[in-house]
Structures are given as structure tokens and as C-alpha cells.
DRENLUM-614242 format. One record per residue: residue in three letters; x, y, z of N, C-alpha, C, O in turn. Coordinates in nm, 3 decimals. Layout:
N
R	code	npx	npy	npz	capx	capy	capz	cpx	cpy	cpz	opx	opy	opz
R	ALA	X	Y	Z	X	Y	Z	X	Y	Z	X	Y	Z;
...
This chain:
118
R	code	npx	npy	npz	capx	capy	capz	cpx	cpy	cpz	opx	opy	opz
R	UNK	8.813	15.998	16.101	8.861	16.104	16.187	8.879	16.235	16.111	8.872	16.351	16.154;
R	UNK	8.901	16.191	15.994	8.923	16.358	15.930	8.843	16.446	15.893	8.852	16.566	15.868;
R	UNK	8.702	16.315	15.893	8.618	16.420	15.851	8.544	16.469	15.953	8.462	16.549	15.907;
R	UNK	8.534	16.455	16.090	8.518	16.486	16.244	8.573	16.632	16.268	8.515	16.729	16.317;
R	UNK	8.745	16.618	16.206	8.807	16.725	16.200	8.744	16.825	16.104	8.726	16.936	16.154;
R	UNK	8.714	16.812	16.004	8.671	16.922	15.880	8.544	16.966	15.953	8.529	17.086	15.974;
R	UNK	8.458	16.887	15.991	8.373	16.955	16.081	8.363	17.024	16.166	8.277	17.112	16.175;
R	UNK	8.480	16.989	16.276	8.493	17.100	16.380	8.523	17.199	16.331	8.476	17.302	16.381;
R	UNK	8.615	17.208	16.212	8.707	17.341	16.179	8.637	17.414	16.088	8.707	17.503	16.040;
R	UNK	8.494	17.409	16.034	8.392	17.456	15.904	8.316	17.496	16.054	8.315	17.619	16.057;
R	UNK	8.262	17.448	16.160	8.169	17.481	16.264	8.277	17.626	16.337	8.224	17.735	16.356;
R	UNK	8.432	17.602	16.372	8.495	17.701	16.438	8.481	17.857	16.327	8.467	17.972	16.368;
R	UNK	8.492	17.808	16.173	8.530	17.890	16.087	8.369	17.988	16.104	8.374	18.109	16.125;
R	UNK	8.266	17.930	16.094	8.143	18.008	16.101	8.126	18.060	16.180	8.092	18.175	16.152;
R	UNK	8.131	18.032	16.326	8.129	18.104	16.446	8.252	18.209	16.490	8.249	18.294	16.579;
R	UNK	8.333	18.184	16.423	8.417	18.327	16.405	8.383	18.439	16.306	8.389	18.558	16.340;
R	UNK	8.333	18.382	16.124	8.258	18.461	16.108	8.110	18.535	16.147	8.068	18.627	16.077;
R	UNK	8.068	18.508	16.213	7.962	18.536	16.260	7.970	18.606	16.422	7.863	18.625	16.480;
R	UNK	8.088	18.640	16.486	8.117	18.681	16.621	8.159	18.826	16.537	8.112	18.933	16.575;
R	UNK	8.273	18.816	16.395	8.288	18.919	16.372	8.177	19.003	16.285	8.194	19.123	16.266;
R	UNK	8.084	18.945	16.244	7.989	18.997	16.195	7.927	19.110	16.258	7.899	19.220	16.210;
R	UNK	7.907	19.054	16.402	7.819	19.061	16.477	7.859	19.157	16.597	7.795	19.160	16.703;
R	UNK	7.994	19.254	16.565	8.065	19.361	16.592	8.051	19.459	16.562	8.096	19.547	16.636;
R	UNK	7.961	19.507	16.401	7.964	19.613	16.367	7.854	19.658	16.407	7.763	19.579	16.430;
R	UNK	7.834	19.819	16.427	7.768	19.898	16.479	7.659	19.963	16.400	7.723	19.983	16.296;
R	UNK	7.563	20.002	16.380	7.453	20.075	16.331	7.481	20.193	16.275	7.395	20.258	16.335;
R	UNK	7.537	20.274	16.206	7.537	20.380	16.161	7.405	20.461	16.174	7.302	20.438	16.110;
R	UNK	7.420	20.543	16.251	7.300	20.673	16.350	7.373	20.820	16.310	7.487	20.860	16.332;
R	UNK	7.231	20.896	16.229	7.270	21.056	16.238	7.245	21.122	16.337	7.130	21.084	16.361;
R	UNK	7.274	21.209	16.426	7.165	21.246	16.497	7.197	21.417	16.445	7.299	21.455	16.387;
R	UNK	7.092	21.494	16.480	7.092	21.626	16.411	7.123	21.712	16.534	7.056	21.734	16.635;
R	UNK	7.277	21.764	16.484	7.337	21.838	16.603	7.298	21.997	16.623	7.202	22.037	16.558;
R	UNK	7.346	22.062	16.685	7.319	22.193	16.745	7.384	22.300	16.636	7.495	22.294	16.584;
R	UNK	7.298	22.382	16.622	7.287	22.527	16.506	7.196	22.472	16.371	7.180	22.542	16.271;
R	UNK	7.161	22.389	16.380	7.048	22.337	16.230	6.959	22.444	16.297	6.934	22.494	16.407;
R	UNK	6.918	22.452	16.145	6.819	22.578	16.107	6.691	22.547	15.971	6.639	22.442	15.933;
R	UNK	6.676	22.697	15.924	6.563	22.702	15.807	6.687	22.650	15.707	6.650	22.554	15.640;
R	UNK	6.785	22.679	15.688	6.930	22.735	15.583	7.023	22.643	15.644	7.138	22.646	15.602;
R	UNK	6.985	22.545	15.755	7.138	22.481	15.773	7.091	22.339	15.841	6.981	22.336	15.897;
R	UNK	7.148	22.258	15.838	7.149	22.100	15.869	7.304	22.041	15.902	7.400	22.015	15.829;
R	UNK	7.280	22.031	16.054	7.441	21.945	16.117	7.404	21.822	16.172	7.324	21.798	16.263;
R	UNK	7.459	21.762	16.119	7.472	21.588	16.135	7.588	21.551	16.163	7.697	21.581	16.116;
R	UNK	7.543	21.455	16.280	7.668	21.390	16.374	7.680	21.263	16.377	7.637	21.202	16.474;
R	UNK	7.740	21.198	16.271	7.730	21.020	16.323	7.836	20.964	16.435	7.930	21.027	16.482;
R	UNK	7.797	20.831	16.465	7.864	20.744	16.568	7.963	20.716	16.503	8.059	20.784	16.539;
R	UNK	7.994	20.622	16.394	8.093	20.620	16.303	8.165	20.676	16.240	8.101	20.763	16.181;
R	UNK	8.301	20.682	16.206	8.358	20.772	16.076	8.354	20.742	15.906	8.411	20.647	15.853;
R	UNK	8.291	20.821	15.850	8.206	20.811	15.754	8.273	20.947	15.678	8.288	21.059	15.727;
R	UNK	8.307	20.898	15.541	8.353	21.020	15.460	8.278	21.067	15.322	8.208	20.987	15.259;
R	UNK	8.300	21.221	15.271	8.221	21.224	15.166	8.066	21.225	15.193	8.009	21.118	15.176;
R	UNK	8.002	21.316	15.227	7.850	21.292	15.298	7.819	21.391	15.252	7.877	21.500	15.252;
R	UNK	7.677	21.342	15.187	7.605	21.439	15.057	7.449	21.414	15.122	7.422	21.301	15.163;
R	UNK	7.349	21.524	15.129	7.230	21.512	15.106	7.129	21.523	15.021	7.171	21.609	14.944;
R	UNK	6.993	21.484	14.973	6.964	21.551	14.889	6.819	21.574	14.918	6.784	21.484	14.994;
R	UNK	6.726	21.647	14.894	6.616	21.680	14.958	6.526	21.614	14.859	6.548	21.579	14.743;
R	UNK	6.427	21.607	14.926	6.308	21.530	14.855	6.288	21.584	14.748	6.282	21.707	14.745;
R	UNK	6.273	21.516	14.640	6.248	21.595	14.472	6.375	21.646	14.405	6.379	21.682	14.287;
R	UNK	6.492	21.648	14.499	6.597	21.765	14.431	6.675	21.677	14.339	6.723	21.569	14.375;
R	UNK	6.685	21.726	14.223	6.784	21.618	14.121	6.918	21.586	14.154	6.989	21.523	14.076;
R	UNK	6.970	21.635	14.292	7.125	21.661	14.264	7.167	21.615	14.433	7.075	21.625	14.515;
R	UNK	7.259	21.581	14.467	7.316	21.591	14.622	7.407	21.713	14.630	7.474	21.768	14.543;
R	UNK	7.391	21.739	14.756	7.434	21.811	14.793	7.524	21.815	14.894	7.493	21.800	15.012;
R	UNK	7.671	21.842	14.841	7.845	21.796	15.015	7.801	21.871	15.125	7.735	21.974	15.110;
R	UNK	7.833	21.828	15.227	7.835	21.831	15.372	7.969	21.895	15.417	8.066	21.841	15.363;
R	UNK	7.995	21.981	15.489	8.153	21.977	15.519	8.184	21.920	15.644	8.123	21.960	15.744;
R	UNK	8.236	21.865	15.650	8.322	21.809	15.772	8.354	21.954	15.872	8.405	22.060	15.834;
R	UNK	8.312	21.921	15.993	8.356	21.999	16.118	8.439	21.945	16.210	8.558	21.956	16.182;
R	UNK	8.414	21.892	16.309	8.494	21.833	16.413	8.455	21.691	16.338	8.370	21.677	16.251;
R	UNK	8.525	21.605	16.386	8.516	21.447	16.405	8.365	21.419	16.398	8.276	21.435	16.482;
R	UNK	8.362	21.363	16.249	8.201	21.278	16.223	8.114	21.378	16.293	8.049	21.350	16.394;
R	UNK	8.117	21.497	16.233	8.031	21.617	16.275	8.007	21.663	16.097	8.117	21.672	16.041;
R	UNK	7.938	21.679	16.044	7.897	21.743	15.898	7.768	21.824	15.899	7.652	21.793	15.924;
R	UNK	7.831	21.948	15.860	7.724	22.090	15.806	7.685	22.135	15.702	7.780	22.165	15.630;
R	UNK	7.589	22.156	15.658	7.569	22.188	15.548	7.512	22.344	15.525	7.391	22.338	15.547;
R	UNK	7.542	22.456	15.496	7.441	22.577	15.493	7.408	22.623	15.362	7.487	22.622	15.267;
R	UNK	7.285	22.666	15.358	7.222	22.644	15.191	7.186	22.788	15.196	7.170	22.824	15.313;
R	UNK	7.165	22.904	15.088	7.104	23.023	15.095	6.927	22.973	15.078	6.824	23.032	15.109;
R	UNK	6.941	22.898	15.042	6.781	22.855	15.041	6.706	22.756	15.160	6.758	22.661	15.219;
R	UNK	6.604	22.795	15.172	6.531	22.691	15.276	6.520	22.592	15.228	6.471	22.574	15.117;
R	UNK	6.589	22.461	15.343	6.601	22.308	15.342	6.465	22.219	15.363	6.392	22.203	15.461;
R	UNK	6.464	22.172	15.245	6.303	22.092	15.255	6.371	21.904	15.270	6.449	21.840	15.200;
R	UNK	6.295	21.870	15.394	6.339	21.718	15.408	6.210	21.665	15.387	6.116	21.743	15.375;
R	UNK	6.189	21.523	15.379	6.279	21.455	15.442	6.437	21.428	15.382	6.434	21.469	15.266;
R	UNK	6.528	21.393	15.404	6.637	21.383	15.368	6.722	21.256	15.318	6.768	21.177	15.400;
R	UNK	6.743	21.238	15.158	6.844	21.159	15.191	7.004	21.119	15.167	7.065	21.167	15.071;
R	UNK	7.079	21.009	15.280	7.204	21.056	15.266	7.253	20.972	15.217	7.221	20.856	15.244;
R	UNK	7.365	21.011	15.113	7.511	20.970	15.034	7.644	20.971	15.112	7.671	21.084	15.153;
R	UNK	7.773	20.838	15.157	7.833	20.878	15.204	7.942	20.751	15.167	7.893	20.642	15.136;
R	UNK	8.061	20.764	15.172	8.125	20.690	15.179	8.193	20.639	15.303	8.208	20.695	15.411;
R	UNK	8.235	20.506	15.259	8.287	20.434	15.416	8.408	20.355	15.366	8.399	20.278	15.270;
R	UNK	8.528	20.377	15.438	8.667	20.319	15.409	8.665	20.156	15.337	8.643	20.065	15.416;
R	UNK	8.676	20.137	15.261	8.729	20.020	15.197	8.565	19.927	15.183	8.561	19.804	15.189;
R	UNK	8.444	20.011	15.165	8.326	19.937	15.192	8.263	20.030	15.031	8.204	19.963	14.946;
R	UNK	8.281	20.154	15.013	8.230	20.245	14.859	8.174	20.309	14.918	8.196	20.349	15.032;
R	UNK	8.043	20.339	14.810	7.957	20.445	14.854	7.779	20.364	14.924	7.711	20.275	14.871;
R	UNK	7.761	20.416	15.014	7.631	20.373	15.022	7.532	20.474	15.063	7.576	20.555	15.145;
R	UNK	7.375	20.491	15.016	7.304	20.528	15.021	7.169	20.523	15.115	7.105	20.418	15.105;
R	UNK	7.137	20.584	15.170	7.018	20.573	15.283	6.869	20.661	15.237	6.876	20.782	15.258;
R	UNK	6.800	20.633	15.204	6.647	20.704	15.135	6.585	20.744	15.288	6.549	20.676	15.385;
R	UNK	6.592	20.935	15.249	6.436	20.946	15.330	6.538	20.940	15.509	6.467	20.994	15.594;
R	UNK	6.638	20.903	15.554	6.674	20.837	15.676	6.638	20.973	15.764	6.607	20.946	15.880;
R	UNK	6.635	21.154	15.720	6.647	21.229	15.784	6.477	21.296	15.817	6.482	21.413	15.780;
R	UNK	6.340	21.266	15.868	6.261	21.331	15.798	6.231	21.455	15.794	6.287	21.530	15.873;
R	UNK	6.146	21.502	15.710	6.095	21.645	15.738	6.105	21.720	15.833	6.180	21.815	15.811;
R	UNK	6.038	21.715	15.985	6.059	21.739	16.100	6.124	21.691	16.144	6.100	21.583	16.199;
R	UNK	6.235	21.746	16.143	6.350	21.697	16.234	6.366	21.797	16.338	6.310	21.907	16.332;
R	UNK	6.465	21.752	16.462	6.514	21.836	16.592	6.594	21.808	16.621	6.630	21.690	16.613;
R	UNK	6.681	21.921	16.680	6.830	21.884	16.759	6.791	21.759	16.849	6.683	21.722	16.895;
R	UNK	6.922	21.706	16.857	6.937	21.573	16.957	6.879	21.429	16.861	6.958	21.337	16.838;
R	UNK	6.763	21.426	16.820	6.721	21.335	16.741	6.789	21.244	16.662	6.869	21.283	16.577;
R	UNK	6.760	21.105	16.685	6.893	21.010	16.605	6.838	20.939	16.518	6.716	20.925	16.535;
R	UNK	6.870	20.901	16.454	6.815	20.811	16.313	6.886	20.748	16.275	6.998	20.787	16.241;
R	UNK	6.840	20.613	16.265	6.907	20.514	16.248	6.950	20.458	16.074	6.851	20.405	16.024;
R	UNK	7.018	20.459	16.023	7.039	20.386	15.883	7.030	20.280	15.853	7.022	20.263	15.731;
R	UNK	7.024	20.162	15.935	6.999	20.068	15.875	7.109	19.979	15.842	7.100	19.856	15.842;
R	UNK	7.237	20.063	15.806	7.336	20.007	15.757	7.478	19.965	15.913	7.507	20.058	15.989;
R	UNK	7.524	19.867	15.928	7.588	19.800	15.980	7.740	19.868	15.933	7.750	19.859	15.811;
R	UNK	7.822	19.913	15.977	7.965	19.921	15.953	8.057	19.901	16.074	8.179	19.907	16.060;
């Protein structure tokens, strides 16, 4: 009987991990309204802190500022060459990285997906 029991309770234990797994959401940029030659606003679904870009070839990232709620702008005196990619941190998860997620041609409204689950 006990080991009937260890079974049910290793079968309940997985299917709870795996219900909560299976909660988290997609982390999506989409490129909000006033991006330009000189400027790039990104809006995720999630709250996401610390959000850096860096342009194709560029040795360095570059901070985002926070606007409204999971709204981030960036304005550069120089023209922004994408595709883009982003650096960001996420509460009690570090830093994670997305290659390329923004491309070259980008447009307002447009969403892009990361890949990453939070």
C-alpha cells in the first residue's frame, strides 16, 4: 500500500509542477509609438527590469529608460541600425538575453516574440 501511495503522490507532485509550469507567459516586445531614425520604444507584456539594446556589430549595450509601465525608450543622437538585441532583467530569475529578437525593419504595433517564458 505504501508504495501505491508514493505513487499517487510523485504522479500529484508532477502534475502540479507542470500546471505551474505551464502558466507562464511568452515575453513579447512590440515596438510602440514615436520610434524613429534616433529612437526605439518597446513595450512588453511582462514586467521586466534593466533593458539594454545593442545593435548589430555594436560592442556595447545600450539602457532603455523606463516610461510608463513596461514601456522602454531609448533616443540615440545617432541613427539606430537593427536588427536588435535585448538585455534585461527579470525579478528573482537574473539577467537574460535575446539575439537579433528586434529586426532591422521594424514598425509600430509589431510584436516579437522572445522565446523566453516568465
Amino acid at each position: 500500500m505504501t508504495s501505491s501511495s508514493s505513487i499517487l503522490l510523485t504522479a500529484a507532485t508532477l502534475a502540479a509542477l507542470l500546471a505551474i509550469g505551464s502558466c507562464a507567459t511568452e515575453l513579447t516586445f512590440t515596438v510602440g509609438k514615436g520610434f524613429g531614425v534616433n529612437s526605439l520604444v518597446l513595450v512588453t507584456n511582462v514586467a521586466i527590469s534593466e533593458v539594454e539594446v545593442k545593435e548589430k556589430g555594436a560592442p556595447d549595450w545600450t539602457e532603455l529608460k523606463e516610461s510608463p509601465t513596461n514601456t522602454w525608450t531609448l533616443d540615440s543622437k545617432a541613427a539606430l541600425k537593427g536588427p536588435f538585441s535585448v538585455r534585461f532583467a527579470v525579478k528573482n530569475a537574473g539577467y537574460r538575453v535575446v539575439d537579433d529578437v528586434i529586426p532591422a525593419e521594424f514598425k509600430t504595433g509589431s510584436v516579437y516574440k522572445s522565446g523566453i517564458k516568465i
